[in-house]
LUMLUMTI-207109 format. One line per field, with one value per atom (N, C-alpha, C, O): residue in one letter; x, y, z. Coordinates in Angstrom, 1 decimal, m for minus. Example, Ala and Ser with C-alpha at 12.3 -4.5 7.8 and 13.67 -1.06 7.14 Angstrom:
# residues 2
resn (A, A, A, A, S, S, S, S) .
X (13.2, 12.3, 13.2, 14.2, 12.8, 13.7, 12.9, 13.4) .
Y (m5.7, m4.5, m3.3, m3.3, m2.2, m1.1, 0.0, 1.1) .
Z (7.8, 7.8, 7.8, 8.5, 7.1, 7.1, 7.9, 8.0) .
//
This chain:
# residues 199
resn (X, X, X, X, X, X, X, X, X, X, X, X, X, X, X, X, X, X, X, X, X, X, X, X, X, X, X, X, X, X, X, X, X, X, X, X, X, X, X, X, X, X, X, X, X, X, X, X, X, X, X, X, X, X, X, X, X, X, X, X, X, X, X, X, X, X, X, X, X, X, X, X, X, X, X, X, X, X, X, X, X, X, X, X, X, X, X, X, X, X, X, X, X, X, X, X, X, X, X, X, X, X, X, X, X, X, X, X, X, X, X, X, X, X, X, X, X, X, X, X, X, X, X, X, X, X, X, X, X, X, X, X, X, X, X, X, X, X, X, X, X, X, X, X, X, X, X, X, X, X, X, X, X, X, X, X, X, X, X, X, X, X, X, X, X, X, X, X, X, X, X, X, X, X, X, X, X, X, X, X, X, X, X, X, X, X, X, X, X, X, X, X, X, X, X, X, X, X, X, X, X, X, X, X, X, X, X, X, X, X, X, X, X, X, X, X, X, X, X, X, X, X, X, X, X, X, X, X, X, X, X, X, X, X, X, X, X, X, X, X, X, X, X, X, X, X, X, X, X, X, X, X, X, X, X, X, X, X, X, X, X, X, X, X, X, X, X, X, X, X, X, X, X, X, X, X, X, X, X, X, X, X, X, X, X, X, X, X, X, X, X, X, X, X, X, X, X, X, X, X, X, X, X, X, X, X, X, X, X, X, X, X, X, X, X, X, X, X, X, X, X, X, X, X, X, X, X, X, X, X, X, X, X, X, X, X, X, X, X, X, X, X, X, X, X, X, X, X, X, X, X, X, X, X, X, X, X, X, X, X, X, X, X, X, X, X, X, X, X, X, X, X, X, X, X, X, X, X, X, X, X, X, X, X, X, X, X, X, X, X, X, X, X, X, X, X, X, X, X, X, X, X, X, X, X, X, X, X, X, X, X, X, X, X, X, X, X, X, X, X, X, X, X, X, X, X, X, X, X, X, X, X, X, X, X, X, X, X, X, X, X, X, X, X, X, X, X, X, X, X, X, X, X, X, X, X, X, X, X, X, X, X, X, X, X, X, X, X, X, X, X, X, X, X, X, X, X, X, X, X, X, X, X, X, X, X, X, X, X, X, X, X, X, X, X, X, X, X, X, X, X, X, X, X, X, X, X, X, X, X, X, X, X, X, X, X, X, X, X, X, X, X, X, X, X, X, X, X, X, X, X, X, X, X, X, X, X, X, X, X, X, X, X, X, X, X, X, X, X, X, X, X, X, X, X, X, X, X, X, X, X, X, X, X, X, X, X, X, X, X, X, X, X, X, X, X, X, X, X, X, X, X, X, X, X, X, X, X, X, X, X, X, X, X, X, X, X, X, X, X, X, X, X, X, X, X, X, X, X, X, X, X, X, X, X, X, X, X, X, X, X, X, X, X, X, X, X, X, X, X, X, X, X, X, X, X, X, X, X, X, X, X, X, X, X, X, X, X, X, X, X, X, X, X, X, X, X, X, X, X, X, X, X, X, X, X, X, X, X, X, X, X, X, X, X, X, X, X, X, X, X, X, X, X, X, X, X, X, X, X, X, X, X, X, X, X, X, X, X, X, X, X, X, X, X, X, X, X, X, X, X, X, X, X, X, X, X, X, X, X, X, X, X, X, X, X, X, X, X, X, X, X, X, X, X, X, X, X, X, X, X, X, X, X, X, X, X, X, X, X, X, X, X, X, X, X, X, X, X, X, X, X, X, X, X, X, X, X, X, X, X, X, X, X, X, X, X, X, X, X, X, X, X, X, X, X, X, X, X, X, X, X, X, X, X, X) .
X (107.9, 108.4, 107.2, 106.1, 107.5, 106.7, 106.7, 107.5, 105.9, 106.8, 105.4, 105.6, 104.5, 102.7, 103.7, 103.5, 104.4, 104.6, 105.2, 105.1, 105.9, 106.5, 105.8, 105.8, 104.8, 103.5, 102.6, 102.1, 102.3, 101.7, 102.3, 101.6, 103.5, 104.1, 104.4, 104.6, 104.6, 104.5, 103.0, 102.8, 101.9, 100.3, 100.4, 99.8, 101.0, 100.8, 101.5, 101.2, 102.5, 103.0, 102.4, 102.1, 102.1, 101.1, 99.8, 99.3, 99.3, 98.0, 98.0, 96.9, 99.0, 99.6, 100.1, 100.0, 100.6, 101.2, 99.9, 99.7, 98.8, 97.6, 96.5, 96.0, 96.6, 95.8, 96.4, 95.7, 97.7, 98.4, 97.9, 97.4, 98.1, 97.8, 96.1, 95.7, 95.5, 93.8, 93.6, 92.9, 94.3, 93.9, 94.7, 94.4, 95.7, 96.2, 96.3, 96.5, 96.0, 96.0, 96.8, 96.7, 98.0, 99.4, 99.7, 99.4, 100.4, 101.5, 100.5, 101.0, 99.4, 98.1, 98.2, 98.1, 98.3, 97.8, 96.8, 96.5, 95.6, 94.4, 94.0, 94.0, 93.7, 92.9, 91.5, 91.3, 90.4, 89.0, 89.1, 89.9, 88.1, 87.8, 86.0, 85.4, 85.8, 84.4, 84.7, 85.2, 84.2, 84.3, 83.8, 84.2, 83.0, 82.1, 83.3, 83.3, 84.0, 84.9, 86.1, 86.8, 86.2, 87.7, 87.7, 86.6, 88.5, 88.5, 88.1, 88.5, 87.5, 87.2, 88.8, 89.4, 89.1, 90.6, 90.9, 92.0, 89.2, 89.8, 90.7, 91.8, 90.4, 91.2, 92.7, 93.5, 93.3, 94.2, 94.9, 96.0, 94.6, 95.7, 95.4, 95.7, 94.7, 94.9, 95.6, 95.5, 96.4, 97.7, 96.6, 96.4, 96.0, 95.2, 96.0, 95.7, 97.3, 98.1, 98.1, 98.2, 98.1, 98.4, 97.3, 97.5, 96.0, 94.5, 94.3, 94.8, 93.6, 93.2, 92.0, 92.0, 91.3, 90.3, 90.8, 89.9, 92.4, 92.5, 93.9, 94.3, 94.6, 96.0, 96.6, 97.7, 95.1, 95.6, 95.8, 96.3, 95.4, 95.2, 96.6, 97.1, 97.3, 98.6, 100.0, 101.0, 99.3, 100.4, 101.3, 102.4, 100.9, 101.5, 102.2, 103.2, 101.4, 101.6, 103.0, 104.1, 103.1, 104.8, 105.5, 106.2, 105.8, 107.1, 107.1, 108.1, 105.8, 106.2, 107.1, 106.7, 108.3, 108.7, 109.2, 110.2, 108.5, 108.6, 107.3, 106.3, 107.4, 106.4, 105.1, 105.3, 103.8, 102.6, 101.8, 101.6, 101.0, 99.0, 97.8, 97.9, 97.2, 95.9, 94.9, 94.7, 94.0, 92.3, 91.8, 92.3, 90.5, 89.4, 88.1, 87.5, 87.6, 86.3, 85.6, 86.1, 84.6, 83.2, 82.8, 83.8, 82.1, 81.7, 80.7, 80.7, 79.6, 79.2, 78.8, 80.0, 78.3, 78.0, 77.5, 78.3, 76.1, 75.7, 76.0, 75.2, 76.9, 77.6, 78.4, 78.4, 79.3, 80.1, 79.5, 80.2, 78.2, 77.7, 76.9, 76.2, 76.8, 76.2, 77.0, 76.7, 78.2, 79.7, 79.8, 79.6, 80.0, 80.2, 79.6, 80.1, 77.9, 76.6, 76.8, 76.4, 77.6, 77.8, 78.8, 78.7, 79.6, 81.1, 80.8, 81.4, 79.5, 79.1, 78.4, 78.8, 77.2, 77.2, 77.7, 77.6, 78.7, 79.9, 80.8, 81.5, 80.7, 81.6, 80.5, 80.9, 78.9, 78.1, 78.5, 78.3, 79.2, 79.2, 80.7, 81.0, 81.6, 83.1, 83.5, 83.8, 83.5, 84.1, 85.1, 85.6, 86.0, 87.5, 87.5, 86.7, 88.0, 89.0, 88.3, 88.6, 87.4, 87.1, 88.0, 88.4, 88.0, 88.8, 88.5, 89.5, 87.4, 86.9, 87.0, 86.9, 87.3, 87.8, 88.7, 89.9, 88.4, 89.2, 89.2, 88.0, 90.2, 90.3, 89.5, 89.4, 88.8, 88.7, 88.8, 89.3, 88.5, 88.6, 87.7, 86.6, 87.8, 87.1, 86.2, 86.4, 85.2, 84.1, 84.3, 84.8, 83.8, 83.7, 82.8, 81.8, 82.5, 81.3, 80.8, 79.7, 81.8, 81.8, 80.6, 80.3, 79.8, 78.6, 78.6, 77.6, 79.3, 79.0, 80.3, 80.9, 80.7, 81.8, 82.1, 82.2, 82.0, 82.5, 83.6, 83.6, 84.7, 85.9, 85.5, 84.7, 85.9, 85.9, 86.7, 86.4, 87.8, 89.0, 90.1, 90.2, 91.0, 92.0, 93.6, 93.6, 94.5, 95.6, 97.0, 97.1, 97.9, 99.6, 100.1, 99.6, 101.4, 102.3, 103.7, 104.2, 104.5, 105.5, 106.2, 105.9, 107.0, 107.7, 108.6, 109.1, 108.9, 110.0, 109.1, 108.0, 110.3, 110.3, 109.7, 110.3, 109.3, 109.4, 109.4, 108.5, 110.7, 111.3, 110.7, 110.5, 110.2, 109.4, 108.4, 108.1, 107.5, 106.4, 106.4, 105.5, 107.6, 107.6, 106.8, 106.4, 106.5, 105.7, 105.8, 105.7, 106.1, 106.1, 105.1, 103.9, 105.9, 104.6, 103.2, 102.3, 103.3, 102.1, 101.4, 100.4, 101.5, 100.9, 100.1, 98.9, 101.4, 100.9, 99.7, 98.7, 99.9, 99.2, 97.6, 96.7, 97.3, 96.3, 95.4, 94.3, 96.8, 96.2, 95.3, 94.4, 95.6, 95.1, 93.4, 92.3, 93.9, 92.3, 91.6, 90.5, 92.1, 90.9, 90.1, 89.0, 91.9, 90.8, 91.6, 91.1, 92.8, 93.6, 94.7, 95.3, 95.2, 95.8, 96.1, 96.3, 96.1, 95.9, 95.7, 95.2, 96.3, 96.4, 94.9, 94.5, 94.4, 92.7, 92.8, 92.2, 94.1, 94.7, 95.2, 94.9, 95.7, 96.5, 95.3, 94.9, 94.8, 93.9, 93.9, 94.8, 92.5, 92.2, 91.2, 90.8, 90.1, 89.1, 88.4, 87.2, 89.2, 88.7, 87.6, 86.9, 87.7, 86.4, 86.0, 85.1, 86.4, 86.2, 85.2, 84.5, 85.5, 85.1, 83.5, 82.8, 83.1, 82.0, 81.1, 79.9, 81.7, 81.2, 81.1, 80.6, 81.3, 81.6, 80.5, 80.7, 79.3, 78.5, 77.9, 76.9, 78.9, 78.7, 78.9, 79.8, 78.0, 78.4, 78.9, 78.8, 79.4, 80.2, 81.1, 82.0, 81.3, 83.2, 83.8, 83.0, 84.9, 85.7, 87.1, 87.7, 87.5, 89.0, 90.0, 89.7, 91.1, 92.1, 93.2, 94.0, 93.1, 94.2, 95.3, 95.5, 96.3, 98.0, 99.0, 99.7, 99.1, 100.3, 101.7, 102.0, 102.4, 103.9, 104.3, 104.2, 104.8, 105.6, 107.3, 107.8, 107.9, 109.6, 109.5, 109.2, 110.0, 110.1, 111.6, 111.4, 112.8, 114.0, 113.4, 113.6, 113.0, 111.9, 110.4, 109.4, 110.7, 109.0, 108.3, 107.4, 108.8, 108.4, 107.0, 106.1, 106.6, 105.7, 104.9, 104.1, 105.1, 103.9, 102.5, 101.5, 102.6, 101.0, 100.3, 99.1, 101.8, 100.8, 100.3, 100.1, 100.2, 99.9, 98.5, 97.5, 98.8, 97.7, 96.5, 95.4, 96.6, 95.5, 95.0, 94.0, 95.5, 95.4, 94.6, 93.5, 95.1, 94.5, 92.8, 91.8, 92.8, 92.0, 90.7, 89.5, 91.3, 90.1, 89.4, 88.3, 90.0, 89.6, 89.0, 87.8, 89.0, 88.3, 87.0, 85.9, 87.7, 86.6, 85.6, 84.4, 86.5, 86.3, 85.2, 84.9, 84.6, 83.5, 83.8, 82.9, 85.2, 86.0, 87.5, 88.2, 87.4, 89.2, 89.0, 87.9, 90.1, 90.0, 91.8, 92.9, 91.3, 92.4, 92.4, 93.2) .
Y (121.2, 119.8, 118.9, 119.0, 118.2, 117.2, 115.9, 115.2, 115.0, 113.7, 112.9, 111.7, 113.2, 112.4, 111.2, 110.2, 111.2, 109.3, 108.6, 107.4, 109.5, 108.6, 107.9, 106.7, 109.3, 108.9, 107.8, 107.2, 107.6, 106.8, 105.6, 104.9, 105.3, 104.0, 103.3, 102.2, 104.8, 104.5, 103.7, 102.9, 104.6, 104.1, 102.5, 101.8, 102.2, 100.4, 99.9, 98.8, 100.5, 99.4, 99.0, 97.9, 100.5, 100.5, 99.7, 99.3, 99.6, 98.9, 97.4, 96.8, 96.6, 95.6, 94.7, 93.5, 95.6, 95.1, 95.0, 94.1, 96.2, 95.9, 94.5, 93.7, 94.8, 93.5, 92.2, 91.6, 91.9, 90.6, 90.4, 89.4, 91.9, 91.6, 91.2, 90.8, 91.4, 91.0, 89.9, 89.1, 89.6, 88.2, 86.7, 85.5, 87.3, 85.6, 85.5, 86.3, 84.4, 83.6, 82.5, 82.0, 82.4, 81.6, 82.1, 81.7, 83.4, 84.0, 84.3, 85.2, 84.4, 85.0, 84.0, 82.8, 84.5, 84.2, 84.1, 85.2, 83.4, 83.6, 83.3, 82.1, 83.7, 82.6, 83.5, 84.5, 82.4, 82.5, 82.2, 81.5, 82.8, 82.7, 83.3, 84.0, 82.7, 83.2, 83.9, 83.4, 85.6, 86.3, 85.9, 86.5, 85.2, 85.0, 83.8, 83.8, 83.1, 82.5, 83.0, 82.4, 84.4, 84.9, 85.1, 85.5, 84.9, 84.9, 85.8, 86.8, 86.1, 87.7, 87.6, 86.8, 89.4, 89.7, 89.8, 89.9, 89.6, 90.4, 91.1, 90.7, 92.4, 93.4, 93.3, 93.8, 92.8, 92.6, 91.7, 91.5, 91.0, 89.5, 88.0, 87.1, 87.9, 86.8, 87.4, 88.5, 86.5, 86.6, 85.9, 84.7, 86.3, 85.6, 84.9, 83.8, 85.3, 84.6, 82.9, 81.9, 83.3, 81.6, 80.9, 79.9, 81.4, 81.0, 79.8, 79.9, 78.8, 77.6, 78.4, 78.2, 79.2, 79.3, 80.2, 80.8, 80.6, 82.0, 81.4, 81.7, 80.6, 80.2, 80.3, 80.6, 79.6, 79.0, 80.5, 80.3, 81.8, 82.4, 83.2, 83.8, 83.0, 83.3, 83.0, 83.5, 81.6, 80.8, 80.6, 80.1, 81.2, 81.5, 82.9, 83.1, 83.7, 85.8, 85.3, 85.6, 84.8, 84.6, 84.5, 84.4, 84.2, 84.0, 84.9, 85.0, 86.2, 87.1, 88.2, 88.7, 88.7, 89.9, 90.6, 91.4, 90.3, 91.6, 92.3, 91.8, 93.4, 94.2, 94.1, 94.0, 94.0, 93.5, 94.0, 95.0, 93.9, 94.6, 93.2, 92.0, 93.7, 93.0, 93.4, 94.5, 92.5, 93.4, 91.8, 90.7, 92.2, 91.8, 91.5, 92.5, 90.4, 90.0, 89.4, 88.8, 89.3, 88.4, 87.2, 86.6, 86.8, 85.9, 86.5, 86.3, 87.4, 88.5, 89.9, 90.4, 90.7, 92.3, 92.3, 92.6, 92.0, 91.9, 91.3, 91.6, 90.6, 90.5, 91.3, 91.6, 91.9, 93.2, 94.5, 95.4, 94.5, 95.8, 95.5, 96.5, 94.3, 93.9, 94.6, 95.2, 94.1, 94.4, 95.9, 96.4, 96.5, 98.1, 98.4, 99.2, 98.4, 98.9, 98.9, 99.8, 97.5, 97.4, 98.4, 99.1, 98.4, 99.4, 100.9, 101.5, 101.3, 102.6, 102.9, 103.6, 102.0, 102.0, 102.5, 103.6, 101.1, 101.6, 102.7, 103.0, 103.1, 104.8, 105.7, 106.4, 105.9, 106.6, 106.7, 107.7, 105.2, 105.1, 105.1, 104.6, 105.4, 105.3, 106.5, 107.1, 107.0, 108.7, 108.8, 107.6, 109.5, 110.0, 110.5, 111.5, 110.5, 110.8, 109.9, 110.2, 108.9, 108.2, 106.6, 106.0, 106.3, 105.2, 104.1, 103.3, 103.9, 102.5, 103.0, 102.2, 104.3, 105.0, 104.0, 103.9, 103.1, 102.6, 103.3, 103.4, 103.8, 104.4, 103.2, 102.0, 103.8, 102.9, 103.4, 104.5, 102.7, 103.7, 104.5, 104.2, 105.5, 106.6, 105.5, 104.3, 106.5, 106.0, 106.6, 107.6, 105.6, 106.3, 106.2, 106.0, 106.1, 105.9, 104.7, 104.5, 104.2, 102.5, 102.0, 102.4, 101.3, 100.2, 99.5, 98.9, 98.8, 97.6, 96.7, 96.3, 96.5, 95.4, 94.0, 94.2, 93.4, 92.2, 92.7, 92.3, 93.7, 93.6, 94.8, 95.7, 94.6, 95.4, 96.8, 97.9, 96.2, 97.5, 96.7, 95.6, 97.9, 97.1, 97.7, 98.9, 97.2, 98.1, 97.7, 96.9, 98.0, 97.8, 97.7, 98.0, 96.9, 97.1, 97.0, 96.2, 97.6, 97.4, 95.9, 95.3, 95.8, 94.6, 94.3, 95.4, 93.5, 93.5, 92.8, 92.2, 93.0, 92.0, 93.0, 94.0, 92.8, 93.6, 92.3, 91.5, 92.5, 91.5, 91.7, 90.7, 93.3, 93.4, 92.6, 92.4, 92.1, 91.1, 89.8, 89.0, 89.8, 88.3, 88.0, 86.9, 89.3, 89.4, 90.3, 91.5, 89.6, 89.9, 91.3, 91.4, 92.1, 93.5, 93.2, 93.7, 92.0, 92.0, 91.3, 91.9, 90.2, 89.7, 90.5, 90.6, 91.4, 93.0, 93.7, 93.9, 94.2, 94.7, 94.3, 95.1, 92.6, 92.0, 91.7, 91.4, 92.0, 91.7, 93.3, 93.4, 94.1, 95.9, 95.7, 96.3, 94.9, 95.4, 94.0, 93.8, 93.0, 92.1, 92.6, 92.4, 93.7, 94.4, 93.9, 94.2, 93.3, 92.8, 93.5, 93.0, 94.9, 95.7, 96.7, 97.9, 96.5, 97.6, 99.3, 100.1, 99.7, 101.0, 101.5, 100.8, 102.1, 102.2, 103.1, 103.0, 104.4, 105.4, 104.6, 105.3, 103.5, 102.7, 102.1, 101.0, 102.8, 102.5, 101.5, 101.2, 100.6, 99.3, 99.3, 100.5, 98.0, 97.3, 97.2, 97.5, 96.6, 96.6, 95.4, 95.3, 94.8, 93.5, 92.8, 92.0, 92.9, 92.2, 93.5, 93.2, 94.7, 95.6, 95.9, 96.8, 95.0, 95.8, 94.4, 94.4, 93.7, 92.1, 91.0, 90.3, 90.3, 89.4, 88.6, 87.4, 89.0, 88.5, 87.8, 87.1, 88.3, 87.8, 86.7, 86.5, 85.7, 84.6, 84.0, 82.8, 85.0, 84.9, 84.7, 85.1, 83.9, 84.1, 85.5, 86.2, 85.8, 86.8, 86.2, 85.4, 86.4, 86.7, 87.7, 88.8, 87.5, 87.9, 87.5, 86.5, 88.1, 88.4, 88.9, 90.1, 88.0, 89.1, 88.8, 87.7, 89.8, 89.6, 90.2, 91.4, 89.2, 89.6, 90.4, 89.7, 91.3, 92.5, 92.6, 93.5, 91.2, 91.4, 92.6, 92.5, 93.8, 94.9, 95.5, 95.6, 95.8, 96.1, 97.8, 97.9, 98.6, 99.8, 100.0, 99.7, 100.8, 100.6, 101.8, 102.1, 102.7, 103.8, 103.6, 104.5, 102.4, 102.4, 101.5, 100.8, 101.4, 100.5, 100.8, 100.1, 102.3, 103.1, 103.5, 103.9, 103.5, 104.1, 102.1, 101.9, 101.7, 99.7, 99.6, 99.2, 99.9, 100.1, 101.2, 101.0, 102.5, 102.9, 102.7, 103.4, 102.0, 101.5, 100.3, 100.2, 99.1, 98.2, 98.5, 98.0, 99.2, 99.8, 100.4, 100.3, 101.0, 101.9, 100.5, 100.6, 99.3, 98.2, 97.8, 98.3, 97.0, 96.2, 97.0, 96.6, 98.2, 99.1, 98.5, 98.1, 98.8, 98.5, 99.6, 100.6, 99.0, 99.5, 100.5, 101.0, 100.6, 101.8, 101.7, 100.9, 102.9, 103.3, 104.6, 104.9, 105.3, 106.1, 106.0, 106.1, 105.7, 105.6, 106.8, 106.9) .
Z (72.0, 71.9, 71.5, 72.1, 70.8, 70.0, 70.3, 69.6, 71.5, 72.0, 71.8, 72.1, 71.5, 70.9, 70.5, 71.2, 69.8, 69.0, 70.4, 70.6, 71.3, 72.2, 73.1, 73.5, 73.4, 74.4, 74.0, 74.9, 72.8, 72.2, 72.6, 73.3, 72.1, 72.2, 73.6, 74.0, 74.5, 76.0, 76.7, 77.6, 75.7, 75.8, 75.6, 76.3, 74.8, 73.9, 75.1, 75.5, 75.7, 76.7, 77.6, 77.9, 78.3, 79.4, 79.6, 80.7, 78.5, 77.9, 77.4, 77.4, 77.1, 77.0, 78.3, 78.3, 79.3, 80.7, 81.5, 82.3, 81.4, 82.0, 81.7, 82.5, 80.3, 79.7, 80.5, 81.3, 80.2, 80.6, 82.1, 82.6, 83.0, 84.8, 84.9, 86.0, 84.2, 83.6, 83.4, 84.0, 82.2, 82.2, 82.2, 82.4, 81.8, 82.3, 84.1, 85.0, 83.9, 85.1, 86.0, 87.1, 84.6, 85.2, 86.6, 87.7, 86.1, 87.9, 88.3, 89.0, 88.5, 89.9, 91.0, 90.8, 92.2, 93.6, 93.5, 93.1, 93.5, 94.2, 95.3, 95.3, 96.1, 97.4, 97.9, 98.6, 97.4, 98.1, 99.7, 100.3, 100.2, 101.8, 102.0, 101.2, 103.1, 103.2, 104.3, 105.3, 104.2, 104.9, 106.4, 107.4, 106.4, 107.7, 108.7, 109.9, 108.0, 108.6, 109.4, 110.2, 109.0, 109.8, 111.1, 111.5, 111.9, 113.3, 113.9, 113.3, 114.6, 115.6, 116.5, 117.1, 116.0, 116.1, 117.7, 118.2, 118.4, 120.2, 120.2, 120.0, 120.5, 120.2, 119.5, 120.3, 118.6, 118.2, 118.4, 117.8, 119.3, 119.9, 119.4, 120.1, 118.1, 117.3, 116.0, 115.4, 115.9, 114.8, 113.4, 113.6, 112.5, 111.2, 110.6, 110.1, 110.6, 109.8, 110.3, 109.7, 111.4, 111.9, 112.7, 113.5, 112.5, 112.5, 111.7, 110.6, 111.9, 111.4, 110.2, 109.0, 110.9, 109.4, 108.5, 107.8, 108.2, 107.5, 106.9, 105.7, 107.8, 107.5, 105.9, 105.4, 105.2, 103.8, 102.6, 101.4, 103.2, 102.2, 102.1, 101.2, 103.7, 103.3, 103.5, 103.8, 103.2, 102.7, 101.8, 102.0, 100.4, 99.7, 99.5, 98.8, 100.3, 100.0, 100.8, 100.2, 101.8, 102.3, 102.3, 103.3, 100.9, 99.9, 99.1, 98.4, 98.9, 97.8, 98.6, 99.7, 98.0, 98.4, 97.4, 97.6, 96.1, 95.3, 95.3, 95.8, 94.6, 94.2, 93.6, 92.4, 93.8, 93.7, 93.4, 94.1, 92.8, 92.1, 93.0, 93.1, 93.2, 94.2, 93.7, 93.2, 93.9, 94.2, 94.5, 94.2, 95.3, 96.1, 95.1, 94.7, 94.6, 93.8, 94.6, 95.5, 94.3, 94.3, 93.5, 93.3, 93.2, 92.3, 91.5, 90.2, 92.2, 91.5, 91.2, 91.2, 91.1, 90.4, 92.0, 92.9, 92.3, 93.5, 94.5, 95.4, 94.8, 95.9, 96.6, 97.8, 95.3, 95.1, 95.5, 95.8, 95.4, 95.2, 96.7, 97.1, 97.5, 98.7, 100.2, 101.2, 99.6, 100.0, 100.3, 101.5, 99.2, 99.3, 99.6, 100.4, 99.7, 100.4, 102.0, 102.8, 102.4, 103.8, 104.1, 105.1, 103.4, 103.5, 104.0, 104.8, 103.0, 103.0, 104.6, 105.5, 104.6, 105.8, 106.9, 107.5, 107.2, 107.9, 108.2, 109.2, 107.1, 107.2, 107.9, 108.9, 107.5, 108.3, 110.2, 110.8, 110.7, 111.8, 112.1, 113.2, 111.4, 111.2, 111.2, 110.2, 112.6, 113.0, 113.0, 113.2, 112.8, 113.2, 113.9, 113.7, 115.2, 115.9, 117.0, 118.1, 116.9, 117.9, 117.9, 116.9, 119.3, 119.4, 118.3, 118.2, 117.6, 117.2, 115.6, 114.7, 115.4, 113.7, 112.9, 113.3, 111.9, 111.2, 109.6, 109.2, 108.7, 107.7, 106.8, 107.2, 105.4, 105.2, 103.7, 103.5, 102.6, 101.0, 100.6, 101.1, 99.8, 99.5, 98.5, 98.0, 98.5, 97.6, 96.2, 96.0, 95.1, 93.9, 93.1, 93.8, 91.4, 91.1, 90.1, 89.5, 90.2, 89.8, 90.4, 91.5, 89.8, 89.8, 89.6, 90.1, 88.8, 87.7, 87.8, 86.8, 89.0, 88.7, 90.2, 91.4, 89.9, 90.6, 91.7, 92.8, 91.3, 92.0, 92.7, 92.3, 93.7, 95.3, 94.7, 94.1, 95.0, 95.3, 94.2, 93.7, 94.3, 93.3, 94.1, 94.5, 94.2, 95.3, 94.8, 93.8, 95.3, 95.0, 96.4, 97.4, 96.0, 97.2, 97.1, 96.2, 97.6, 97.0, 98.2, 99.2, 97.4, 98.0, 99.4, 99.8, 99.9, 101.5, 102.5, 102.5, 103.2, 104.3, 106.0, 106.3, 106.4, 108.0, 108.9, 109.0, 109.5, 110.3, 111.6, 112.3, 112.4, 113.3, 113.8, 115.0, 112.2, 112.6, 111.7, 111.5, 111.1, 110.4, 109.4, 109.0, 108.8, 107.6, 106.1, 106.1, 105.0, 103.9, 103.3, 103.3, 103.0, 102.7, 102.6, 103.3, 101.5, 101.2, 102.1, 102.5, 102.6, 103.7, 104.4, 104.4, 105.2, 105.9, 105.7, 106.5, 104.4, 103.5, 103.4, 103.4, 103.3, 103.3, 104.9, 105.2, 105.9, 107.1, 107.2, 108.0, 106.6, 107.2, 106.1, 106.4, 105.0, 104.5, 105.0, 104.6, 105.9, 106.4, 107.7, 108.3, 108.2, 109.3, 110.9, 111.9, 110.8, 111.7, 112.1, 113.0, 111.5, 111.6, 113.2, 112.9, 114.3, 115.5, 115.0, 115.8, 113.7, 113.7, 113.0, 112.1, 113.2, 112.8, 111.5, 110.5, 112.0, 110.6, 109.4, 108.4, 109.0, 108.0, 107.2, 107.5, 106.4, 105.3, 104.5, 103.7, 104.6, 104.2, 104.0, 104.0, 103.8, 103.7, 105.1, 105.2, 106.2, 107.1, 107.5, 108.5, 106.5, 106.2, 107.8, 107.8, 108.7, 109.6, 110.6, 111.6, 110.2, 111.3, 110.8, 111.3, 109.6, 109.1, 107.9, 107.6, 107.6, 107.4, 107.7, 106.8, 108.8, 109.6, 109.3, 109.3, 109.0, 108.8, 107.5, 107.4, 106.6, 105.0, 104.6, 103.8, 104.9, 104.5, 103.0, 102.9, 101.8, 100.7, 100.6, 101.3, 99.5, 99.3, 98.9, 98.4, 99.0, 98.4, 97.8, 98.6, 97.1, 96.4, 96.3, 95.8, 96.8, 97.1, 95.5, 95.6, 94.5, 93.6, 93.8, 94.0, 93.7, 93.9, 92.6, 92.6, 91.7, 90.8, 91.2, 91.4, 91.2, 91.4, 90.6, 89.5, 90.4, 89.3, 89.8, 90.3, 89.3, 89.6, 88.5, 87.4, 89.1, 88.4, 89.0, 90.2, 88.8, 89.2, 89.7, 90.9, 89.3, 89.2, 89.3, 88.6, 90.9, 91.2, 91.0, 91.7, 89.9, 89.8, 89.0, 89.2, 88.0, 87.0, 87.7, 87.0, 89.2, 89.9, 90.0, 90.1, 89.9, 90.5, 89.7, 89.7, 88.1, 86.6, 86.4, 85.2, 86.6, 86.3, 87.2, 86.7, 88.5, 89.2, 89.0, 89.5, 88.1, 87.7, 86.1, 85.8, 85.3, 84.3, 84.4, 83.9, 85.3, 85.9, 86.5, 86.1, 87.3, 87.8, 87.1, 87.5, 85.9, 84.9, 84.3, 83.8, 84.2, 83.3, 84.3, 84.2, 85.4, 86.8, 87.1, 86.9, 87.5, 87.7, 89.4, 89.6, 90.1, 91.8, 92.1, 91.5, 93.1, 93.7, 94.9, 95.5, 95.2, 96.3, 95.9, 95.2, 96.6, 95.9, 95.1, 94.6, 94.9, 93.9, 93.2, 93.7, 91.8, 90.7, 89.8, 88.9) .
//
């Protein structure tokens, strides 16, 4: 079977929908925060969401409940690469199976980019905690999450100290099918070119 023209023309889409999640900047979420600002979680019993120094970044994520592409920037190469250095670190001292084990992203061999990580989410509601996936989603990689297994960023358990900004990108993908979420997300991905994660 001979389907090269189809794949091809499937390549132009895929490569087209990427470009657009890159660079326009209409539908993007953004919200900067200085990592050094976020609340200390005490063991899990501050809510970030409704924190005076964190409030604003998700204020808007709580109206998204469709399906989403994210990633985490810097302002620069070295910031980014200051970040991850700390990240790495941190895993040296980030055991499993010990009580204080938080998951965190695999390493890769990206160097050269501003953006942290790059991620997906799919869309909904969890009425349990009054929070929009993505929301959710953003609370586990700032590091506010109780479950230490639910793999994130963790930015609070290992930067606290950074006095930088970071960015929080979120594109909405009203997609009726979330099957072509993950092929968007490593497409996305190979272009950004995150400093953890593997795509």
């Amino acid at each position: 079977m001979n389907i090269k023209d189809e794949i091809l023309v499937i390549h132009k889409v895929f490569e087209s929908i990427s470009n657009k999640v890159v660079s326009e900047t209409d539908d993007r979420v953004s919200k900067t925060f200085k990592i050094s600002d976020l609340p200390n979680h005490k063991d899990f019993t501050i809510d970030v969401n409704a924190h005076a120094n964190s409030r604003n970044i998700f204020t808007e994520l709580d109206k998204i409940k469709c399906d989403c592409l994210y990633w985490f920037d810097l302002k620069t190469v070295e910031q980014a690469k200051e970040l991850n250095n700390l990240l790495n670190k941190y895993r040296e001292t980030n055991i499993k199976g010990t009580e204080s084990y938080r998951s965190v992203p695999a390493t890769n061999k990206n160097d050269n980019s501003n953006v942290l990580y790059v991620g997906v989410r799919r869309g909904g509601y969890t009425k349990k905690w009054n929070l929009t996936n993505i929301t959710g989603r953003i609370n586990q990689h700032l590091g506010y999450y109780h479950n230490g297994n639910t793999q994130g960023l963790q930015l609070i358990h290992f930067a606290k100290d950074c006095d930088f900004d970071i960015t929080i990108n979120v594109i909405k993908i009203e997609n009726p099918n979330s099957i072509y979420l993950n092929i968007i997300e490593k497409i996305v991905a190979q272009k950004l070119k995150p400093l953890c994660g593997r795509h």
